[in-house]
N, C-alpha and C positions, 0 to 999 in steps of 0.2 A: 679807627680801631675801637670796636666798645670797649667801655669801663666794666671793672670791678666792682661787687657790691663796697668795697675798701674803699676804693677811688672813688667814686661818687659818694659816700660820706665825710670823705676829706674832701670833698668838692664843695660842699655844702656849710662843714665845721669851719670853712678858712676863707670862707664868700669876700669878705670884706678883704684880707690880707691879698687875697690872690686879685680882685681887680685893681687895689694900691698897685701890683707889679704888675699888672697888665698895662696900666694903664703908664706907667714910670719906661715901660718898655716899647711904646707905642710909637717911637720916633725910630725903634732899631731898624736895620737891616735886614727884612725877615727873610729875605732873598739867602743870607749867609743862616743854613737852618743850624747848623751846628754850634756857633757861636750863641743862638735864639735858645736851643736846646739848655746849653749849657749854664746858660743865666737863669735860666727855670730852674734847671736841678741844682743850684746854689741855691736859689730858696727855698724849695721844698724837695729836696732831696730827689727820693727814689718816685715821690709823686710828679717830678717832673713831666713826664712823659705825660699824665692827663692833662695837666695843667697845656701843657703844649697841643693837647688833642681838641679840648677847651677854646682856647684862642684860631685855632685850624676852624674850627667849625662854624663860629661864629664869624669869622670870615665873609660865610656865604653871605651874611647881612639879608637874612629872609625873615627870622627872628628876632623879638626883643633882646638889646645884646646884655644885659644883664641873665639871660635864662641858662641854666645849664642842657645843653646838650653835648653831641658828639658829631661826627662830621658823617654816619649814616646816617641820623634820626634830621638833620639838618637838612640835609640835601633831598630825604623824602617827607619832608613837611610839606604839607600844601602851603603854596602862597597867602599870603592873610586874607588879600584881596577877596578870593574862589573862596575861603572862608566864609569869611562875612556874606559873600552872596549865596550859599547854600546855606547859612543859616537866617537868612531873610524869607529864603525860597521855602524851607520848611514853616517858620512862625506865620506865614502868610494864609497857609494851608491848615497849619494845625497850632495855633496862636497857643503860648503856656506849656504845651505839650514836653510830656517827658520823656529826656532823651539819654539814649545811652551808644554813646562812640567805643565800639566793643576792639577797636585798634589803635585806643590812644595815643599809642607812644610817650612822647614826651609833651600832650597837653595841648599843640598847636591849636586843634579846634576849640576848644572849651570857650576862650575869652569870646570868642563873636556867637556862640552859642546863648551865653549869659548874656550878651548884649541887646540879642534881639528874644529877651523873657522868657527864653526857654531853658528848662529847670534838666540840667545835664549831671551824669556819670560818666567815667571813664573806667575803660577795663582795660587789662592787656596782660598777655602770659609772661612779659619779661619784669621781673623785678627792679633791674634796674633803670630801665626806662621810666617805672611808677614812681621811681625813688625821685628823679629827674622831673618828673609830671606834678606831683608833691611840693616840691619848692619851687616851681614855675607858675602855677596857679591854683587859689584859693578856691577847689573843689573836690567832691568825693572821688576815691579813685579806689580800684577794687585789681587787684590782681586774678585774672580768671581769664582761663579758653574763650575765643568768639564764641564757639561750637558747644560751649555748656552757658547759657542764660542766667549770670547771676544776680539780674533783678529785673523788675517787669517795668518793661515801657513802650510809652507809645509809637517810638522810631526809634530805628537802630542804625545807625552810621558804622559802616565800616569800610576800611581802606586794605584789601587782600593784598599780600606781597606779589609784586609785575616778575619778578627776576628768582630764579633757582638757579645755583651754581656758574654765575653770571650770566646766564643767558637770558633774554626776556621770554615774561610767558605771554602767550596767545591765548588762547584755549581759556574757556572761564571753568570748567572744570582742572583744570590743569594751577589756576591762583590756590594760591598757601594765604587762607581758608580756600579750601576748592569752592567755586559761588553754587553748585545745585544744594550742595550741604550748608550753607553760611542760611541761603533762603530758607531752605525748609526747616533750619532750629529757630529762625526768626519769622514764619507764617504768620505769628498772628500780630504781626506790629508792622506797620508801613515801615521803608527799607529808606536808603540813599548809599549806594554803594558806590566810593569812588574806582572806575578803571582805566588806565593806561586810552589815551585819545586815538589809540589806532586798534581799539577792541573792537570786532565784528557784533556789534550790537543787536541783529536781526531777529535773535531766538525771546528777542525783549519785547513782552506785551506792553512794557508799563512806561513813563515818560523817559525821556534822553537830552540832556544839558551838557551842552560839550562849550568850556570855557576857555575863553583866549585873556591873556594878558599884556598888552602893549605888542602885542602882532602876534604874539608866540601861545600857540595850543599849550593849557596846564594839562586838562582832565574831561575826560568824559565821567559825568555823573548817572547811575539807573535808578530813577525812583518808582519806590509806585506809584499807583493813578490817584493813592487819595493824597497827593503830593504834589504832583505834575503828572499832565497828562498830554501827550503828543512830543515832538522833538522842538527844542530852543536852542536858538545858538547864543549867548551871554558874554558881551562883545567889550571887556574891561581896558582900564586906563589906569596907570597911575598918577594920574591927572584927575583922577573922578568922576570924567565921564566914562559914562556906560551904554549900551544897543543892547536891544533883545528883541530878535526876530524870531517868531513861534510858525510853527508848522500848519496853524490856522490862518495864520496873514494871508491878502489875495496874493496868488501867485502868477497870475495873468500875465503876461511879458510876449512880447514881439521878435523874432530873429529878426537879425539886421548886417549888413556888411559891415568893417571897421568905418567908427566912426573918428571923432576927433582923439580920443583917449581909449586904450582898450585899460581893461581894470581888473585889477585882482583881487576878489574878495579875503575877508579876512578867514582864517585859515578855521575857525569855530564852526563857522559858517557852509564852508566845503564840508567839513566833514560833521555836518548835520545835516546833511543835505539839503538847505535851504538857499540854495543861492537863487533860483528865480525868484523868491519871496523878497531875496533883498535886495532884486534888479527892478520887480516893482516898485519896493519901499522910496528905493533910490533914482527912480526912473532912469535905467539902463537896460540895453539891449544885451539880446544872449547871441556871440558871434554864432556857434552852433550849441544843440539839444545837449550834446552830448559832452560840453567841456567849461569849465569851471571861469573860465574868463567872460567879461563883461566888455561891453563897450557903451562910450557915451560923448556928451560931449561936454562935462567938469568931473571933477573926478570929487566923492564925495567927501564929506570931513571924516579925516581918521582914516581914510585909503590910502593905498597907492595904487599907482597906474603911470601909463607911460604912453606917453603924444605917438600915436600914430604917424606912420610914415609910407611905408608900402606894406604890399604882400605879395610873396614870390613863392616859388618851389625851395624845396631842398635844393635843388640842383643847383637855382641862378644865385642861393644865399652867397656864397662866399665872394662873386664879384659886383654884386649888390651893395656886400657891407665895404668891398673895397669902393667901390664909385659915391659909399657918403662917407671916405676919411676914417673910416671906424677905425680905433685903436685899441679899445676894452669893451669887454659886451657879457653881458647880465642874463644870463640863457633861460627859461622858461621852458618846461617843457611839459605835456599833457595827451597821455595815449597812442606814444613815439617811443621806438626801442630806439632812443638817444640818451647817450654818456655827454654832459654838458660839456663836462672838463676836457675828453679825449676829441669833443667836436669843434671847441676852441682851439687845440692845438693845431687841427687840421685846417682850421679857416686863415692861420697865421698872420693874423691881423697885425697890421703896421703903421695903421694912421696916429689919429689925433684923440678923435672925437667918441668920448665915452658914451655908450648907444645901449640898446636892450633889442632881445628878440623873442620870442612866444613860438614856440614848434607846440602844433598840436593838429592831433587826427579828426575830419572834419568829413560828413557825409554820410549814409546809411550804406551798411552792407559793403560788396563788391568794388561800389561807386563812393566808398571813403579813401579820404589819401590825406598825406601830411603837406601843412604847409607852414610859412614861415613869415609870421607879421614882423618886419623890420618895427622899429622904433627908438625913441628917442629915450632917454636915461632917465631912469625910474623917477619920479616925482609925488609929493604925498599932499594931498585935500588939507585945507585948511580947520584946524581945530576947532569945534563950534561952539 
């Protein structure tokens, strides 16, 4: 629940006092929230409630946990990770360049901005958010509309709200900033606008970085071209290692039957559409043109994939998976009107042996049909 212009000045006046009892309370039972509640509003009365929204938030552990936020500004921070690397991707391009993140919030971007020498502002219409952004990190911050420009720079970061009245938005005219208006009051300054990873990107002349962290899609980014230019998939670790495979890479690749391992590209990567780029990179075959799995024969560092076994119909699946012992099975599915979960109930598997299987649509036109690569239980590439 946001704060109060109140409550975020008692958040900030009692910094010190309130991590003492944050931190004295850290062995509770947070599971019992009433008793958790209640030890908060012993110490700071009727502020208990932020205090306890404070600690909520900080939870998510995405955040330096000393920052003040709240458990929406939290939850829709970019990871630091897609931080740091959109703000490499800009200083690379336009090294010094000044910047202005016109949807601040509470400051997430600013530190990997300043890290990689680029001279940043933060805006944003909520006051209390700035108030939060303010004692989170040692930078200008201006309260002001995306949609009104109150200072001039060379690139403009912003992050449009995904969700109206809970529902997610599609539509980039439809994002709070709507994006044909966000653009055109920002014409004359290169953009990086973050959107939702299952945004229809196509109306986009200008570059597309779509970022994964530890397997899982953050964000698709639209820059312009004096930024990036073509599509990358930015292939993150919280391990440190990183992949980036651009839409210029050779994309040359071979169909081929299943070989020893079929493979799942990581998910940045699909939805960049670069996956022959990184079946070349990686020397694997494309089972078919039309569908997002690989096959090979190791699976590469930082995948997963899964040891080939047969390939059957839909029809002979379910005496297939009984004739290897299957007892749990890891459904896959790609260009099939199939429900994983209600196909699993049907198959009533009774074995042993934990397996995986790939349904997907395969062949041109007429002459496509689904089919059903058995295989063995998911397995993952050795970290390089």
């Amino acid at each position: 629940m946001p704060y109060s212009t109140e409550e975020v000045q008692f958040l900030i006046q009692h910094k010190s006092n309130i991590e003492d009892v944050l931190t004295e309370l850290g062995t509770a039972d947070k599971r019992d929230t009433m008793r958790y509640i209640s030890a908060l509003r012993s110490h700071f009365g009727s502020y208990g409630r932020a205090v306890m929204e404070l600690a909520t938030a900080r939870a998510t552990q995405k955040l330096p946990q000393h920052w003040l936020m709240d458990t929406d500004s939290a939850q829709q921070a970019t990871h630091p990770l897609v931080s740091k690397a959109r703000a490499a991707t800009i200083a690379a391009a336009l090294p010094g360049a000044r910047v202005a993140d016109v949807t601040c919030s509470i400051g997430a971007e600013m530190p990997a901005l300043a890290e990689h020498g680029l001279n940043a502002v933060g805006s944003d219409i909520d006051h209390t958010r700035l108030q939060m952004a303010r004692s989170n990190v040692n930078a200008p911050f201006i309260q002001a509309d995306a949609l009104q420009p109150c200072v001039n720079a060379e690139v403009m970061i912003a992050d449009p709200a995904r969700r109206a009245n809970g529902k997610r938005i599609w539509k980039p005219e439809d994002l709070l900033p709507p994006l044909p208006a966000l653009l055109e009051r920002w014409q004359h300054s290169a953009v990086a606008v973050k959107c939702a990873p299952g945004l229809d990107y196509s109306f986009w002349d200008g570059g597309v970085q779509v970022v994964s962290v530890d397997g899982g899609v953050k964000e698709l980014c639209l820059y312009s071209n004096n930024i990036l230019q073509g599509r990358q998939a930015l292939v993150l670790s919280s391990t440190g290692k990183m992949e980036t495979i651009n839409s210029s890479d050779p994309s040359d690749i071979e169909l081929s039957d299943a070989r020893r391992f079929i493979i799942e590209p990581d998910g940045a990567i699909i939805r960049a559409g670069l996956v022959r780029h990184f079946a070349h990179k990686a020397n694997l075959s494309m089972l078919d043109e039309h569908i997002a799995f690989l096959t090979g024969d190791h699976i590469p560092a930082g995948c997963s994939g899964f040891p080939y076994i047969e390939q059957v119909s839909l029809k002979q699946l379910k005496p297939a998976l009984k004739a290897h012992d299957c007892g749990s099975l890891e459904i896959l599915v790609r260009g099939v009107d199939v429900d994983p979960d209600q196909l699993r109930k049907k198959l009533k598997l009774r074995g042993t042996r934990p397996m995986a299987v790939v349904i997907a649509r395969v062949g041109e036109g007429k002459a496509s049909h689904a089919v059903a690569y058995i295989c063995g239980n998911r397995q993952h590439g050795a970290v390089a």
